[in-house]
C-alpha positions as CSV (number, residue, x, y, z in Angstrom):
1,X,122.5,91.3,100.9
2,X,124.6,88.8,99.1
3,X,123.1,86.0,98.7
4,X,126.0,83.9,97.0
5,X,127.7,84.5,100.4
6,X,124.4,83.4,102.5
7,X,123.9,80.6,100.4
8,X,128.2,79.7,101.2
9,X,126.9,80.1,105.3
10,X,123.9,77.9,104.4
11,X,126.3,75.2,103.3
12,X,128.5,75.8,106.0
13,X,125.9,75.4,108.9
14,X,124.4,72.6,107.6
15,X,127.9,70.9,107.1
16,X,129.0,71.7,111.1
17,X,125.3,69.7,111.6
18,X,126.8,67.0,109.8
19,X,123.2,66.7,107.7
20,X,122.9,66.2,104.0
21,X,120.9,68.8,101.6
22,X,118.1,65.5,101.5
23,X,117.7,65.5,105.5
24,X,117.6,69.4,106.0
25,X,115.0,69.5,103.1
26,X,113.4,66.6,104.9
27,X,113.0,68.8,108.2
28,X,111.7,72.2,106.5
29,X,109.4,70.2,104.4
30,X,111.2,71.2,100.9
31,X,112.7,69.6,98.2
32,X,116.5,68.8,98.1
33,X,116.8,71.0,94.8
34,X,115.4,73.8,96.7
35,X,118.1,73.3,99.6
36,X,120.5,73.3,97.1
37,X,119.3,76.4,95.3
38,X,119.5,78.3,99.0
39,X,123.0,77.0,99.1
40,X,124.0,78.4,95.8
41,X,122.2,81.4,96.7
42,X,119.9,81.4,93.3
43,X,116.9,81.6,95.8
44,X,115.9,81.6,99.1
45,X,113.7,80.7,102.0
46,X,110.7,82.1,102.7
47,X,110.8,84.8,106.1
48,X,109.2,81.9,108.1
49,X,111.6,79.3,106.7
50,X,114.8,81.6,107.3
51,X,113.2,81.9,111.2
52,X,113.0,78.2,111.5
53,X,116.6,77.9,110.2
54,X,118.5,80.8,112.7
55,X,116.1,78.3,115.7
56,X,117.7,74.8,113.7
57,X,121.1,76.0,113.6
58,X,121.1,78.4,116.9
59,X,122.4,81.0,114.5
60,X,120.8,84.9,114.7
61,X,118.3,85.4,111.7
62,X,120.7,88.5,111.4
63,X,123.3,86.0,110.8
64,X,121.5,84.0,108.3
65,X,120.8,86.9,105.9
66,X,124.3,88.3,106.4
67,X,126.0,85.0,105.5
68,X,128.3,85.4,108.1
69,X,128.5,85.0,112.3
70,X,127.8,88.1,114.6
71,X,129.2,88.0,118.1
72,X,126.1,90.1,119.7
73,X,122.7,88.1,120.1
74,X,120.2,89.1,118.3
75,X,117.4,90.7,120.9
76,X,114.5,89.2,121.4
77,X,111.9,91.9,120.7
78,X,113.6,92.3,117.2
79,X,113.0,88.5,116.8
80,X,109.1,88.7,117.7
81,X,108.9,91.6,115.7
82,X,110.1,89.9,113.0
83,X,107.9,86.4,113.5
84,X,104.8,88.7,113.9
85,X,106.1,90.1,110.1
86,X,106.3,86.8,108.6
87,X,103.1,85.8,110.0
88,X,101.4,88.6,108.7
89,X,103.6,87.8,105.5
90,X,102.0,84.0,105.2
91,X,98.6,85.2,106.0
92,X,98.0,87.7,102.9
93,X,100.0,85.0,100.8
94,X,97.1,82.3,101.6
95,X,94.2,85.9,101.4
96,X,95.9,86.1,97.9
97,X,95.5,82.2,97.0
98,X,92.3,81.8,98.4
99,X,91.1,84.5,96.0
100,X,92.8,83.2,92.9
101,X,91.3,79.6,93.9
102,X,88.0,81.3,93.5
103,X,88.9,82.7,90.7
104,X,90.3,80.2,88.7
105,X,87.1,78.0,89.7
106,X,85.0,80.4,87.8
107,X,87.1,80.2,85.0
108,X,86.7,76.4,84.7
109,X,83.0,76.5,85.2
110,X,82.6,79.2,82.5
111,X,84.6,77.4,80.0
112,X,82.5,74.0,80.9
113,X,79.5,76.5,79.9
114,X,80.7,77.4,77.0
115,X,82.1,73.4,76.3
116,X,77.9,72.4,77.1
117,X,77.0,75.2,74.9
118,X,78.9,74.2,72.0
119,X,78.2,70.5,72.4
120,X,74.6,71.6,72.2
121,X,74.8,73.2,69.1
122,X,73.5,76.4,70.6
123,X,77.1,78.8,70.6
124,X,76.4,79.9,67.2
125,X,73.3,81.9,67.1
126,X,71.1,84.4,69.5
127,X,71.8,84.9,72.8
128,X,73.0,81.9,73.2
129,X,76.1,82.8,71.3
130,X,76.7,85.7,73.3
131,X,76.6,83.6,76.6
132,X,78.8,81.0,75.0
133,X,81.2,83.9,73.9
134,X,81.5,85.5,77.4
135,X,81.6,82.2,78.8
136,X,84.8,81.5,76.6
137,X,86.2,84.9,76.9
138,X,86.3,84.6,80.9
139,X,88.6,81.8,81.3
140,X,90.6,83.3,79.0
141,X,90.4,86.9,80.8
142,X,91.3,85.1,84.4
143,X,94.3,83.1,82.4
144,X,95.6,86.4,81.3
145,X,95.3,88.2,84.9
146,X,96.6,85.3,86.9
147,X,99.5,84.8,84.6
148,X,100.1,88.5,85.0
149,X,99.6,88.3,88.9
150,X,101.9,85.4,89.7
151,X,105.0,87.4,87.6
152,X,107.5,89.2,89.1
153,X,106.7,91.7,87.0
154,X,103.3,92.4,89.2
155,X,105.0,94.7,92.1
156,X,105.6,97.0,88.7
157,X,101.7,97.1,88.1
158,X,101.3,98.0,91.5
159,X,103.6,100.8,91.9
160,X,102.5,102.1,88.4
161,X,98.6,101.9,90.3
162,X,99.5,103.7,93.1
163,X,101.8,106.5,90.8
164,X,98.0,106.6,89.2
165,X,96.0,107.0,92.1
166,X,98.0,109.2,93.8
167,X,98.0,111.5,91.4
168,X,94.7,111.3,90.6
């Protein structure tokens, strides 16, 4: 896929719809920057967006990611198939959030431990210190993973897991 030429068709549709980058990110619920960045092609919409957009500008999603017109419509089963994909998409995007919500939440209530701990007086000696140490070393563990897990660099984790496992 090109998406230098999608982004050109992007531009183009929106221009026979006589809109501006401001109302069409108005409609999707985006930023005008992010409009602009589909229509340079330096990013793009999300599967459901991209579904919206063939449905806003009668256009096939076929169409959309080719960056160019088709003359066959696209058939219908296809385009369920693909709305039942970007649903299933969005839903373990929000499993995935939910769970580094949680996560970060313990974070912040470990390092408020450790905060009440030290304000105390009672992080440098006995068991207390080793609460207070754990309870600073968490927040600083979950920093570390979530920074990791919200790269692009992740999907290379996971392939290098599953070259693991399955060898294993």
């Amino acid at each position: 896929m090109d998406q230098k030429k999608t982004g050109r068709f992007f531009k183009e549709l929106r221009g026979e719809k006589g809109i501006t980058q401001e109302q069409l990110a108005e409609h999707f619920g985006v930023s005008g920057r992010t409009v602009s960045r589909w229509e340079t092609g330096s990013n793009m919409p999300d599967l459901d967006v991209l579904i919206e957009m063939a449905d806003f500008y009668e256009v096939d999603l076929r169409e959309l990611l080719d960056g160019e017109r088709k003359s066959e419509k696209m058939n219908k089963d296809l385009e369920e198939t693909v709305l039942k994909v970007a649903d299933y998409s969005n839903d373990e995007k929000m499993k995935i959030m939910r769970r580094m919500h949680i996560i970060c939440w313990i974070g912040v209530v470990s390092f408020i431990i450790f905060l009440i701990l030290e304000a105390m007086g009672l992080a440098d000696s006995g068991v207390t210190e080793d609460i207070a140490s754990f309870c600073l070393g968490l927040p600083f563990g979950i920093l570390l993973v979530s920074v990791l897990y919200t790269s692009r660099h992740m999907s290379k984790v996971r392939a290098f897991k599953k070259k693991i496992l399955h060898r294993g």
